[in-house]
N, CA and C of each residue as an Amber inpcrd file, in Angstrom:
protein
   333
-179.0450000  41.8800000 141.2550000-178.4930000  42.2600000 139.9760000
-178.9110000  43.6820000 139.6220000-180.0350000  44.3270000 140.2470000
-180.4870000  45.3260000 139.7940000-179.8930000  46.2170000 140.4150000
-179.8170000  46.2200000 141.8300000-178.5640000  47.1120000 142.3960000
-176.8260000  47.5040000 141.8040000-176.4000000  46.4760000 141.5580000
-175.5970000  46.2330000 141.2320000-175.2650000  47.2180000 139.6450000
-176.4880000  46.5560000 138.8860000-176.1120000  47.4670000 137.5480000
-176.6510000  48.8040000 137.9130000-177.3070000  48.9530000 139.1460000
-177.8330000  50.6300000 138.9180000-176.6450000  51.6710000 139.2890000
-175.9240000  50.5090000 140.4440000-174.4170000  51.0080000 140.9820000
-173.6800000  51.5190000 139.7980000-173.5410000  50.5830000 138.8710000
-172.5580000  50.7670000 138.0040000-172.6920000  51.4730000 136.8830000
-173.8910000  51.7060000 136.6730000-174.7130000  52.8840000 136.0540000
-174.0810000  54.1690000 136.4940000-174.0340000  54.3920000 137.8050000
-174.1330000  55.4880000 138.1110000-172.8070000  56.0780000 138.3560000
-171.9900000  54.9120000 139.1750000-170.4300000  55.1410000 138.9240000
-170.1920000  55.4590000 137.1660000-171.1370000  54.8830000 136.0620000
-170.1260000  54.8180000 134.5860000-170.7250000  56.8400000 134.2150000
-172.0030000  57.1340000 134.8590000-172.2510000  58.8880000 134.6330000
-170.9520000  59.2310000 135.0640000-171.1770000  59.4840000 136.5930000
-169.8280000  59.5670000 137.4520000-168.6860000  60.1210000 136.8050000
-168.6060000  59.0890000 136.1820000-166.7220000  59.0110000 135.5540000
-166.3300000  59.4020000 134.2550000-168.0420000  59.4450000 133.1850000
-167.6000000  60.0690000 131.9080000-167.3900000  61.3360000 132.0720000
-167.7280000  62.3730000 132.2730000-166.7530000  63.5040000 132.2860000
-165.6830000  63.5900000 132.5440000-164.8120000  63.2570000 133.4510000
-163.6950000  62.8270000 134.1140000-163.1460000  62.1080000 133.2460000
-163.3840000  60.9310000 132.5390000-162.4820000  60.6540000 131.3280000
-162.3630000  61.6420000 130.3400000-163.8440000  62.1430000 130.1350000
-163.4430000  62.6460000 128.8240000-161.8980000  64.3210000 129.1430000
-162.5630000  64.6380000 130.2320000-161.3280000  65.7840000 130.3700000
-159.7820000  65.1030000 130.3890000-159.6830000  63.8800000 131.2300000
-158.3430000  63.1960000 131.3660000-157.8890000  62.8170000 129.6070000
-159.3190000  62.8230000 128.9510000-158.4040000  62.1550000 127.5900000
-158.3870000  63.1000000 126.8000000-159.1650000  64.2010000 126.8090000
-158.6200000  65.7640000 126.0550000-157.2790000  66.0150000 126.0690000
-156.7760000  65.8890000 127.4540000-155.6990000  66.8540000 127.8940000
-154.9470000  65.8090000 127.6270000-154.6760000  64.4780000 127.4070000
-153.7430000  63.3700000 127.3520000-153.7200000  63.6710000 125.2360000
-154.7190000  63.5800000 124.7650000-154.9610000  64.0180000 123.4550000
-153.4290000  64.9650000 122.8860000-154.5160000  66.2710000 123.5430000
-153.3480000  67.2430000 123.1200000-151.7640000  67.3300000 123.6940000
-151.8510000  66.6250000 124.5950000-150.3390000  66.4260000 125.1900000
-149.8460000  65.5240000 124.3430000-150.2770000  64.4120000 123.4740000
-149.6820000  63.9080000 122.6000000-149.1630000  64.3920000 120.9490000
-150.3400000  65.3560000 120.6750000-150.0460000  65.9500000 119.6390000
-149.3540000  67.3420000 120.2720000-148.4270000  67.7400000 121.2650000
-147.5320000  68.4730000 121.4500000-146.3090000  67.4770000 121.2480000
-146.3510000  66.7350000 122.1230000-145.1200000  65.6030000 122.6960000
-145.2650000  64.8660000 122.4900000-144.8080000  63.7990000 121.6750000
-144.9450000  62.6210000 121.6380000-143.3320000  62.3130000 120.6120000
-143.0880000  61.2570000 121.0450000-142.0350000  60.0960000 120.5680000
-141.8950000  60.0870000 119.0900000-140.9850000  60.6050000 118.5030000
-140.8470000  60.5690000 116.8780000-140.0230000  59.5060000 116.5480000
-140.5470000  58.5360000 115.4760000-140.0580000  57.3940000 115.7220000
-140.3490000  56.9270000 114.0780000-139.9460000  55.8780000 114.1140000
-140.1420000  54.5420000 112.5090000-142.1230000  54.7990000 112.9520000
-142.6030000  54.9050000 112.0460000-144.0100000  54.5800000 112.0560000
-144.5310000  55.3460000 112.7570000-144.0860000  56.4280000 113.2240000
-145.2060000  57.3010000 114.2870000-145.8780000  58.5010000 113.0960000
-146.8460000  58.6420000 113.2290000-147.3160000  59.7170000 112.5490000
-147.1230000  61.0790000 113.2620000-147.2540000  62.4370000 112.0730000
-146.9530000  63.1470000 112.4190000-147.8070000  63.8600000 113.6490000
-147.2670000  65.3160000 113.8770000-147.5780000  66.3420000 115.0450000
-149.4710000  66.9460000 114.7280000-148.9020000  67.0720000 113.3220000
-150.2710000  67.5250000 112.4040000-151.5130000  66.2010000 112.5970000
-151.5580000  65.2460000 112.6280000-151.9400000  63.7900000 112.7080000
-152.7270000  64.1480000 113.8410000-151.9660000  63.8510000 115.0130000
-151.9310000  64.0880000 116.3040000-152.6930000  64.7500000 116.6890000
-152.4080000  66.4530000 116.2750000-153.6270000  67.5840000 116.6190000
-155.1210000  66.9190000 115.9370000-154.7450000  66.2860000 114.7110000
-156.3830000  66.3280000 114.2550000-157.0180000  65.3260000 115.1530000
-156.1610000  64.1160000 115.3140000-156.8290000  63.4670000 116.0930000
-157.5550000  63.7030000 117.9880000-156.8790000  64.1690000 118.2190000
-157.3200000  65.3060000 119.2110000-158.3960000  66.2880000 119.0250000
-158.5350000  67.0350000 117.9900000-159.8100000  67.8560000 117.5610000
-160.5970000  66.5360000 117.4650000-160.4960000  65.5790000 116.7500000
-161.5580000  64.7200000 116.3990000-162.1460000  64.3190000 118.1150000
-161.4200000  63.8870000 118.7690000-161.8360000  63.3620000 119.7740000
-162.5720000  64.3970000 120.8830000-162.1000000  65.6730000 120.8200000
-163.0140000  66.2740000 121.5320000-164.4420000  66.8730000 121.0300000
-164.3500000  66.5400000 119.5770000-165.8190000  66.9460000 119.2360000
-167.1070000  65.7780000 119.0700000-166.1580000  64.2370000 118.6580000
-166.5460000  63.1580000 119.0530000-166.5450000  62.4060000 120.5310000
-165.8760000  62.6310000 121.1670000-165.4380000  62.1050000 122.4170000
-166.5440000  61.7990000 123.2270000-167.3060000  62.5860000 123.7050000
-168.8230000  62.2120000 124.9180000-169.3340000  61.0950000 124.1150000
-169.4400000  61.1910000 122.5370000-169.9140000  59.9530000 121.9750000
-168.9190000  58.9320000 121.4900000-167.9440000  58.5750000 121.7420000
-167.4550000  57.6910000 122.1760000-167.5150000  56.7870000 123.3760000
-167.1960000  57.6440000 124.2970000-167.6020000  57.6270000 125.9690000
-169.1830000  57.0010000 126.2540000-169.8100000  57.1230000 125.2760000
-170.8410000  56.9320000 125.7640000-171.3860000  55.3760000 124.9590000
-170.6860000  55.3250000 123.8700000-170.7960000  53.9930000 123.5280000
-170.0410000  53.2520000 123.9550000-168.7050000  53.0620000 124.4920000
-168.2090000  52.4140000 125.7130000-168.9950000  52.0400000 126.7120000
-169.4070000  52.8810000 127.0950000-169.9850000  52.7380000 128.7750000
-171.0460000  51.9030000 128.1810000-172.1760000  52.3380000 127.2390000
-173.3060000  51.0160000 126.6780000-172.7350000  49.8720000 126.4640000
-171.5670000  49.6880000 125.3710000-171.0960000  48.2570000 125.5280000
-170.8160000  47.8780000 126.8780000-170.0890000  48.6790000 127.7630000
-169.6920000  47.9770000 129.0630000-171.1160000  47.7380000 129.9280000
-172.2050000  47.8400000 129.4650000-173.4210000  47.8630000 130.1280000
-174.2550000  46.4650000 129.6140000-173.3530000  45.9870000 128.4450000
-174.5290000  44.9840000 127.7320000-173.2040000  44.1290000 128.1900000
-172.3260000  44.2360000 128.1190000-171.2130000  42.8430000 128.1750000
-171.8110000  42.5940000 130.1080000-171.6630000  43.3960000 130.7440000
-172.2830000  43.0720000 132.4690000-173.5790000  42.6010000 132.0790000
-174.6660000  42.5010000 131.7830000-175.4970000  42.0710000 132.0480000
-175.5310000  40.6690000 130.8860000-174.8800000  40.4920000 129.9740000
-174.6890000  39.0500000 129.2740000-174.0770000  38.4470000 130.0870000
-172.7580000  39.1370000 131.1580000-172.0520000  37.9030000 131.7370000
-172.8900000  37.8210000 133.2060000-173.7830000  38.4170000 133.3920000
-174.3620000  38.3170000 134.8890000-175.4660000  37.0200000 134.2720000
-175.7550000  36.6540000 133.2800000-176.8630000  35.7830000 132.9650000
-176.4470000  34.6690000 132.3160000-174.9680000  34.7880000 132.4470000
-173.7910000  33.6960000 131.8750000-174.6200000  32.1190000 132.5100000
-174.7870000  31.1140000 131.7150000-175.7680000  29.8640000 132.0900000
-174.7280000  28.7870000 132.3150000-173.6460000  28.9720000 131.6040000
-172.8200000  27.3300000 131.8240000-171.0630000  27.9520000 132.4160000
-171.6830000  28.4810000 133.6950000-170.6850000  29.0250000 134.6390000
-170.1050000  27.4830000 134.7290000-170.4460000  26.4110000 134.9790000
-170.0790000  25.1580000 135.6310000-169.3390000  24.5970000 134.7070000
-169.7540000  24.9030000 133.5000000-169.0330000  23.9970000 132.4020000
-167.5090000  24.6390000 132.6850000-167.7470000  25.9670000 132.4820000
-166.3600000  27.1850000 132.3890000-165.6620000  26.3560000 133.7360000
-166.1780000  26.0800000 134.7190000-165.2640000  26.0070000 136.0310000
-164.6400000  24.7230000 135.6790000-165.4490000  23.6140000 135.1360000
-164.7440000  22.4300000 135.2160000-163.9600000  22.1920000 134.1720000
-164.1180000  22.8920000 133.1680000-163.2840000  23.3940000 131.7220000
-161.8780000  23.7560000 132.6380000-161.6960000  24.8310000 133.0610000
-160.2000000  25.1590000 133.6990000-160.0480000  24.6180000 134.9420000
-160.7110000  23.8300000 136.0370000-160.3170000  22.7150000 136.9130000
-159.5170000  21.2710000 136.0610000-160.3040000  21.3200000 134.6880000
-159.8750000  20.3470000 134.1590000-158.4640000  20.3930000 133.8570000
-157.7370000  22.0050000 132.8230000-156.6900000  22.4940000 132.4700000
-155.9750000  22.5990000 133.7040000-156.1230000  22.7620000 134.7510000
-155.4110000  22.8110000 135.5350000-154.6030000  22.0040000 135.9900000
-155.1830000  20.5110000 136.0920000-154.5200000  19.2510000 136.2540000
-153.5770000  18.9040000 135.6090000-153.4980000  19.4290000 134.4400000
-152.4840000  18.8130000 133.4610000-151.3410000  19.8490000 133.5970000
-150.6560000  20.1540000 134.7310000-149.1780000  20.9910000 134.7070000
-147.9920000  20.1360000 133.5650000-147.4710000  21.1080000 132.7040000
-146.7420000  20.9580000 131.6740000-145.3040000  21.2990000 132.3280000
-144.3160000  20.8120000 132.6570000-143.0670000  20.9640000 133.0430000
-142.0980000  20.9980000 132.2590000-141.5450000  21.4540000 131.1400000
-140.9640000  21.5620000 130.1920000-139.3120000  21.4990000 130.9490000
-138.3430000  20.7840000 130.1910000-137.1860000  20.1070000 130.3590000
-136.1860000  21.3020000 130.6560000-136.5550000  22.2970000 130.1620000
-135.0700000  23.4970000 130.1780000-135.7890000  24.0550000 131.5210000
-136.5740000  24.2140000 132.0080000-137.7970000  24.8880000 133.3660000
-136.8950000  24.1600000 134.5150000-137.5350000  22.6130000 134.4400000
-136.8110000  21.2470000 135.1510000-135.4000000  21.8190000 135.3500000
-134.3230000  22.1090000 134.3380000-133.3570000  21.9020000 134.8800000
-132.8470000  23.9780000 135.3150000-133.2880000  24.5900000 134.9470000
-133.3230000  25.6650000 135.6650000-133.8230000  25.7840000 137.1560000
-134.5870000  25.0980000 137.2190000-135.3300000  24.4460000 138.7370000
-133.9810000  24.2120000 139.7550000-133.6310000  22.7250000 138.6530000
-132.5100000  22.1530000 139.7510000-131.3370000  22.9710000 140.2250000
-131.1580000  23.6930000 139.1380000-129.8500000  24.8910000 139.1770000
-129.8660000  25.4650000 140.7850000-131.1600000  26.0700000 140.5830000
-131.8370000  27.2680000 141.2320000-131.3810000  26.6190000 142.9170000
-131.9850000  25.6350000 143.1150000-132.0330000  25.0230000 144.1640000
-130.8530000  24.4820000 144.6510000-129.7910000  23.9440000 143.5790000
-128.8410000  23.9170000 144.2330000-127.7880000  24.2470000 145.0550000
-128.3040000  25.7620000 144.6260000-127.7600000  26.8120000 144.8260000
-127.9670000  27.3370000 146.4790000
């Protein structure tokens, strides 16, 4: 487990810069271009939100990557894996065949 999260540690350094430039430039490409529509906010909107994100952004990025650091190690210490398996072995058994399915089936095949 310790490998594993140090791996992923190091891949999540790795890759925050690299997001954060991919989501600058995706940012401001939206507050150039973007889809004017029922409910879209404006161009002005857009830019701010873009300024916001590149002066906030590494700290965003970086509370991501911590949550994605505490959710891996809660589910690596996950205790009632067995319950979960026999929980959806259980759901599984019970296939639901619904009547309009059935006869789309038969269609299909007759064919």
């Amino acid at each position: 487990m310790i490998v594993t999260f140090c791996l992923f540690m190091a891949y999540q350094c790795v890759m925050l810069p690299f997001c954060y430039v991919k989501m600058s430039g995706h940012k401001w490409a939206l507050a150039i271009k973007a889809p004017a529509g029922e409910g879209s906010i404006t161009a002005l909107d857009r830019a701010g939100a873009a300024f916001i994100f590149m002066i906030f952004g590494p700290l965003f990025l970086l509370a991501a990557a911590l949550a994605d650091s505490f959710w891996y190690i809660l589910h690596v210490y996950k205790t009632d894996l067995d319950k979960t398996e026999y929980e959806v072995a259980k759901k599984e058994d019970q296939v639901t065949l619904h009547r309009r399915s059935y006869k789309k089936m038969l269609t299909y095949f007759e064919k």
